[in-house]
KOLLUM-777897 format. One record per residue (C-alpha): y, x, z; residue number from 1. Coordinates in pm, 1 decimal. Example, Ala and Ser with C-alpha at 12.3 -4.5 7.8 and 13.67 -1.06 7.14 Angstrom:
((-450.0,1230.0,780.0),1),
((-106.0,1367.0,714.0),2),
end
This chain:
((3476.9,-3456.9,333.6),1),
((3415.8,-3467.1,-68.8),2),
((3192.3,-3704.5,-191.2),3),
((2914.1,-3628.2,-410.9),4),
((2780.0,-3857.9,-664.6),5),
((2373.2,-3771.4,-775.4),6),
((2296.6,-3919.8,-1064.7),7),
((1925.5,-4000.4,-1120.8),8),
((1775.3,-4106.8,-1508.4),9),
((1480.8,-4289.3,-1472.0),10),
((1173.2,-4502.4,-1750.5),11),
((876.5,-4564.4,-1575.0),12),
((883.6,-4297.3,-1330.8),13),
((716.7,-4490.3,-1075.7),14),
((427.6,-4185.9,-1016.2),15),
((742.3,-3921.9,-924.4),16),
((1015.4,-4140.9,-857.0),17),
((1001.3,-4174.0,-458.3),18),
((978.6,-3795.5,-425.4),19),
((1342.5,-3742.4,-576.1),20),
((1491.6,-4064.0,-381.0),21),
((1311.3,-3921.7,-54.1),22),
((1493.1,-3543.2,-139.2),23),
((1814.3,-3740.7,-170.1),24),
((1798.1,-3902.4,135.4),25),
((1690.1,-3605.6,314.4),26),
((2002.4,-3386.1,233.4),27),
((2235.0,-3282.2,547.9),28),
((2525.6,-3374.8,366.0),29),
((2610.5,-3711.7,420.7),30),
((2816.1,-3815.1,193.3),31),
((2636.3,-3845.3,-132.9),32),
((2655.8,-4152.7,-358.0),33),
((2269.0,-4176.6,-545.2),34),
((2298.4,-4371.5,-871.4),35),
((2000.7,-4462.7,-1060.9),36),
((1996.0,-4548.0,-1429.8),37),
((1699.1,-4721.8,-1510.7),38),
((1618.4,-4813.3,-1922.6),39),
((1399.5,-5111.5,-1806.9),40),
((1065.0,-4962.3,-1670.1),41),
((771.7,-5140.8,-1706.4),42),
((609.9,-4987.1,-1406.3),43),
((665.5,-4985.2,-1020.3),44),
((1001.4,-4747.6,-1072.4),45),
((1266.2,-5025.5,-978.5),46),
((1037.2,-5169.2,-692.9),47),
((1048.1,-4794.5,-502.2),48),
((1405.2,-4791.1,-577.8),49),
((1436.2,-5098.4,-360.8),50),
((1268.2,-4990.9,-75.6),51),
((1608.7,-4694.7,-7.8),52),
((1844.5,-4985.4,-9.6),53),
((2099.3,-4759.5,199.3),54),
((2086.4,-4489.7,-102.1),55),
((2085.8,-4541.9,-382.1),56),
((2331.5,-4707.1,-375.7),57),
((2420.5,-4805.9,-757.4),58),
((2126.1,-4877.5,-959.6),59),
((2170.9,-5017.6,-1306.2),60),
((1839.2,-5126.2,-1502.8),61),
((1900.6,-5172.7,-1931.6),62),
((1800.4,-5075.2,-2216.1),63),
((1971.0,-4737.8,-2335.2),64),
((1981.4,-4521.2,-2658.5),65),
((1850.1,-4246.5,-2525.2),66),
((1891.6,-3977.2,-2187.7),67),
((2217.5,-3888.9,-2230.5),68),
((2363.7,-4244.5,-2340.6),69),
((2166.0,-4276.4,-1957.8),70),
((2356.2,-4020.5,-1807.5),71),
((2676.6,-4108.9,-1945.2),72),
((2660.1,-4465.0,-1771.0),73),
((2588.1,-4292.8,-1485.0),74),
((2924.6,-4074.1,-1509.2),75),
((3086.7,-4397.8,-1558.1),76),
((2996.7,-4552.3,-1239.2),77),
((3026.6,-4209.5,-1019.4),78),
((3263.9,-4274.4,-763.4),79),
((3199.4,-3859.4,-663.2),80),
((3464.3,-3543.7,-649.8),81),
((3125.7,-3371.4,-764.4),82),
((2911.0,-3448.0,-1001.5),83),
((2496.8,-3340.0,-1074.2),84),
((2201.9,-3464.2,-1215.2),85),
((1890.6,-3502.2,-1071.1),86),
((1593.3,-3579.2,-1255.9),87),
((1303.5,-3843.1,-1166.6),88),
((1022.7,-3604.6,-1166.8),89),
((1271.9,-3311.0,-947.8),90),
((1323.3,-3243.5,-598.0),91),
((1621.3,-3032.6,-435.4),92),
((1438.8,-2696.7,-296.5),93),
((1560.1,-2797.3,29.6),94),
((1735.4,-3033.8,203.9),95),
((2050.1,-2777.4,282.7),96),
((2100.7,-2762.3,-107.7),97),
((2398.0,-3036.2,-133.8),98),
((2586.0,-2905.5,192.6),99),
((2547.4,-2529.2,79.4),100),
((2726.9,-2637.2,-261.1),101),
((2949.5,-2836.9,-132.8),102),
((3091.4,-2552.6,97.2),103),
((3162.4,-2373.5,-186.8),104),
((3370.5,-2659.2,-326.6),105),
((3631.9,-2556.3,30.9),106),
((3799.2,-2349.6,-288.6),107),
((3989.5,-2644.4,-458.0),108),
((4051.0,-2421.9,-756.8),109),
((3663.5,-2428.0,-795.3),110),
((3578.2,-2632.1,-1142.3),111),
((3174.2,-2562.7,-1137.6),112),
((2902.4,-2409.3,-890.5),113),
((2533.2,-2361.9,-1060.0),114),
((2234.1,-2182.6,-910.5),115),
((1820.9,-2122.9,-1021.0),116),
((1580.7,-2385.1,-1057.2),117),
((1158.4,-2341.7,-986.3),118),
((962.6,-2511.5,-1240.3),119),
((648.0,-2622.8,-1076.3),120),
((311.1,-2790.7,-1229.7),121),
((209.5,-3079.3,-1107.1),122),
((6.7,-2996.2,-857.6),123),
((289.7,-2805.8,-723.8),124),
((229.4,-2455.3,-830.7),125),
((524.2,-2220.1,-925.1),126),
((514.4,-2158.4,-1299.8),127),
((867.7,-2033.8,-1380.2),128),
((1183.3,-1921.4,-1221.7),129),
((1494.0,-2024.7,-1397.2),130),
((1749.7,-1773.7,-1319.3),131),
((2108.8,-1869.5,-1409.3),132),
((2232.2,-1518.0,-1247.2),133),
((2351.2,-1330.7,-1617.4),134),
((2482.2,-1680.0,-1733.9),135),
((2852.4,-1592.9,-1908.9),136),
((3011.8,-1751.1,-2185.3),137),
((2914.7,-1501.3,-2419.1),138),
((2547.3,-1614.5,-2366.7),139),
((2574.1,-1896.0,-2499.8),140),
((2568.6,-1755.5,-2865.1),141),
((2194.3,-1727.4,-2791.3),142),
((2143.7,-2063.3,-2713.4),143),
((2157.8,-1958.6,-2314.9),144),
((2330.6,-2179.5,-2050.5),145),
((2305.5,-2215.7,-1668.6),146),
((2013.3,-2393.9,-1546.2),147),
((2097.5,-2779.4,-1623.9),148),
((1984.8,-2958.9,-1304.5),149),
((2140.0,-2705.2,-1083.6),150),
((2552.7,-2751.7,-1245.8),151),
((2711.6,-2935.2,-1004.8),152),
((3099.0,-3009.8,-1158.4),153),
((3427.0,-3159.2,-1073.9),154),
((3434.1,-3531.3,-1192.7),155),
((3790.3,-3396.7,-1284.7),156),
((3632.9,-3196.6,-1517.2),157),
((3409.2,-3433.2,-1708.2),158),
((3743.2,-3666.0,-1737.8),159),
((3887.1,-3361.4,-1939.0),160),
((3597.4,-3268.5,-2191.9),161),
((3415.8,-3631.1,-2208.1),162),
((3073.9,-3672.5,-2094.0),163),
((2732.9,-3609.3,-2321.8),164),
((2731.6,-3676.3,-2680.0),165),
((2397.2,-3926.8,-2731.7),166),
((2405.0,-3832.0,-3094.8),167),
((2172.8,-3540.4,-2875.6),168),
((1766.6,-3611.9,-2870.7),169),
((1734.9,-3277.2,-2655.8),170),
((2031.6,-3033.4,-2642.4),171),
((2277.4,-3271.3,-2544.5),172),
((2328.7,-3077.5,-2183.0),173),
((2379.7,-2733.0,-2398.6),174),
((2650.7,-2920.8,-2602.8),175),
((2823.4,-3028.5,-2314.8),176),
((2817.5,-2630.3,-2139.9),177),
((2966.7,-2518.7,-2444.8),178),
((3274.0,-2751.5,-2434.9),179),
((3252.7,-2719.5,-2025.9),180),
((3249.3,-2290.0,-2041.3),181),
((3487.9,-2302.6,-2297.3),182),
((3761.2,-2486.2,-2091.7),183),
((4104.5,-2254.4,-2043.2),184),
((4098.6,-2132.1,-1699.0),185),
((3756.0,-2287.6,-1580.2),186),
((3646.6,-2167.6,-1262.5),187),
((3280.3,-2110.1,-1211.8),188),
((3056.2,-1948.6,-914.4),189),
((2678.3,-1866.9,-939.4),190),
((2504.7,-1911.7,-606.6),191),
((2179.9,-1700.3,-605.8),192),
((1946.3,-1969.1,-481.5),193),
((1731.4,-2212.7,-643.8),194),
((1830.3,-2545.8,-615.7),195),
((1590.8,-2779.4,-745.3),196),
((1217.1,-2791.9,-792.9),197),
((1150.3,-2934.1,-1171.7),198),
((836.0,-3087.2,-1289.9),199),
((752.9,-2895.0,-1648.3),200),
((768.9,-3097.9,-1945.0),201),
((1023.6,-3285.2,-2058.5),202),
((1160.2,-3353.1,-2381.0),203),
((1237.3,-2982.3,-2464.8),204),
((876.4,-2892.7,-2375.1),205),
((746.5,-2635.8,-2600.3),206),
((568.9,-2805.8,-2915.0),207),
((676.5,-2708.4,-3274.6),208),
((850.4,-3031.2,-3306.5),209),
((1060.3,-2970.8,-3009.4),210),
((1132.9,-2596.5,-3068.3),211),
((1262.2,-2707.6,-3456.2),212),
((1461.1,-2997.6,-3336.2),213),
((1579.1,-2807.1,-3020.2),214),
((1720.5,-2483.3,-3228.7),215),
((1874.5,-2715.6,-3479.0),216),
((2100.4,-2908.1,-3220.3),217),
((2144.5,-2600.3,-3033.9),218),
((2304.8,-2442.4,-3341.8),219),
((2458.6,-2732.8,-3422.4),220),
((2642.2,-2775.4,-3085.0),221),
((2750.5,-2395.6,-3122.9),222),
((2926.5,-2517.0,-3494.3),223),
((3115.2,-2763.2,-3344.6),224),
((3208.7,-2559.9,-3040.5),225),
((3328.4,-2268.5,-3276.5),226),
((3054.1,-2026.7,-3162.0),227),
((2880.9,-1768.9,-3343.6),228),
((2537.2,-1826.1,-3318.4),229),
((2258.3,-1790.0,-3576.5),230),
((1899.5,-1896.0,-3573.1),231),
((1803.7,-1522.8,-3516.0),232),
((2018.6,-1472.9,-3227.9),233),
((1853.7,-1841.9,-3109.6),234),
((1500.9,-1698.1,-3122.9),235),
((1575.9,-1382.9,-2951.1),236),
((1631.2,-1619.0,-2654.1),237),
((1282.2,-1690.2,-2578.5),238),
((1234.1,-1304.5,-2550.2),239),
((1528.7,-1273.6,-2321.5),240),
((1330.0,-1590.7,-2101.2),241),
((1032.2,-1407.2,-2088.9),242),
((1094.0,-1255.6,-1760.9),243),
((1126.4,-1593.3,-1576.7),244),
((783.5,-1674.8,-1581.0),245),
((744.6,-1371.8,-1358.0),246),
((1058.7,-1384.8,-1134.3),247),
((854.2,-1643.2,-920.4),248),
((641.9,-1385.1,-765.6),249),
((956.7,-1219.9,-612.0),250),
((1117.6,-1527.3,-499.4),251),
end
C-alpha cells in the first residue's frame, strides 16, 4: 500500500486547527503520514496538535520566511509516494477522499491526480465551487491552474522540479504548476469530485493589494516558465471564474 504524506501549514490556527487534524484522522486510508509545520504560534495551535499524538506524526514548530519556505520543510521531511497539502482552516469533503485518490495512483505511470474544492464561509455556507475540470496546460497563460489543495503528486515528481520558490508572497503554488504541467511526459488525471472544503480568505483574498501583487507574481512565474501570458489575458481570468460562484447550487 502507498503511503501518503499530508502536509499541514499552520500560525496560530488554534480556532480551525482541530477540524483539519480530526479530517485527517478520519480518512479510510490508513496509511497517511500528517506533518505539521508550525512558525511558532502564540496561541493554543501546538497544544491541539498534541492531543492526535498517533497522527500527526511529524510536527516541527520555528520560525519560517513565509508559507511556502513552510511547505517546503514539510516536503523535506515527507516520507510519502504522494504528496498534498492541506491547509489549517480546510477539511477533506469526506473521509473517502484519500482512498479514492489513492486508487487512482494503481496506474504507476500516474505523475498527478487533482479534483474541485468548495469554498465555504465560516459558518459553513457554500460560497464557491472551484472546478479544476477545463484545467490544461494551455490555461495557464491566463493565470489558471488546478485547484491547489486538491493536487495530490508523486514525491518523485517534486524531487525532479524542486519544491516552492519562497521568493513567492502569494503565487508561489501557480509557479510551481507551471514547472509541474510543463514536465515532458507528465501524466495527469482530473477526478470530478471535490476534495476539500476551504475556509475563504487567505492570502490571495480579493483586496487591491492582493489582486496587484497576485497578477504581478503570476506573470512573473509565467516569464520564467517561458509562457505567454499578459496582464490582459490575466484579468480575463476572473471573468472565466465567474461561473464558480454558481456551480455550488448544482453540486
Amino acid at each position: 500500500m502507498k503511503k501518503i504524506t499530508v502536509i499541514t501549514v499552520s500560525f496560530n490556527s488554534e480556532r480551525t486547527i482541530e477540524k483539519t487534524l480530526r479530517s485527517v484522522n478520519g480518512q479510510t486510508y490508513q496509511n497517511i503520514e500528517h506533518i505539521v509545520i508550525d512558525g511558532c504560534s502564540l496561541d493554543k495551535t501546538l497544544e491541539l496538535v498534541s492531543k492526535y499524538k498517533d497522527r500527526p506524526g511529524v510536527v516541527l514548530a520555528e520560525p519560517d520566511y513565509g508559507i511556502y519556505d513552510a511547505m517546503n520543510k514539510g516536503l523535506d521531511r515527507s516520507q510519502g509516494d504522494v504528496i498534498c497539502f492541506l491547509n489549517s482552516d480546510d477539511e477533506f469533503f469526506s473521509p473517502f477522499i484519500v482512498e479514492q485518490v489513492m486508487l487512482s495512483f494503481q496506474d504507476n505511470q500516474l505523475n498527478v491526480v487533482y479534483g474541485d474544492v468548495l469554498y465555504q464561509s465560516a459558518d459553513g455556507s457554500p460560497v464557491r465551487y472551484y472546478s479544476s475540470q477545463r484545467f490544461s496546460d494551455e490555461k495557464l497563460k491566463y493565470g489558471l491552474m488546478p485547484a491547489h489543495p486538491s493536487l495530490f503528486i508523486k514525491a518523485g515528481i517534486y524531487k525532479q522540479i524542486g519544491g516552492y520558490d519562497a521568493s513567492y508572497r502569494i503565487a508561489g503554488d501557480f509557479e510551481m504548476c507551471c514547472r509541474l504541467f510543463q514536465v515532458s511526459g507528465i501524466k495527469a488525471k482530473y477526478l470530478e469530485m471535490p476534495f476539500v472544503k476551504m475556509l475563504t480568505g487567505g492570502a490571495s483574498a480579493i483586496r487591491l493589494s492582493n489582486v496587484i501583487l497576485v497578477n504581478k507574481e503570476i506573470r512573473r512565474a509565467c516569464v520564467q516558465s517561458g509562457i505567454d501570458t499578459s496582464y490582459f489575458k490575466l484579468l480575463l481570468r476572473y471573468m472565466i471564474k465567474l461561473p464558480q460562484f454558481f456551480l455550488k447550487f448544482s453540486k
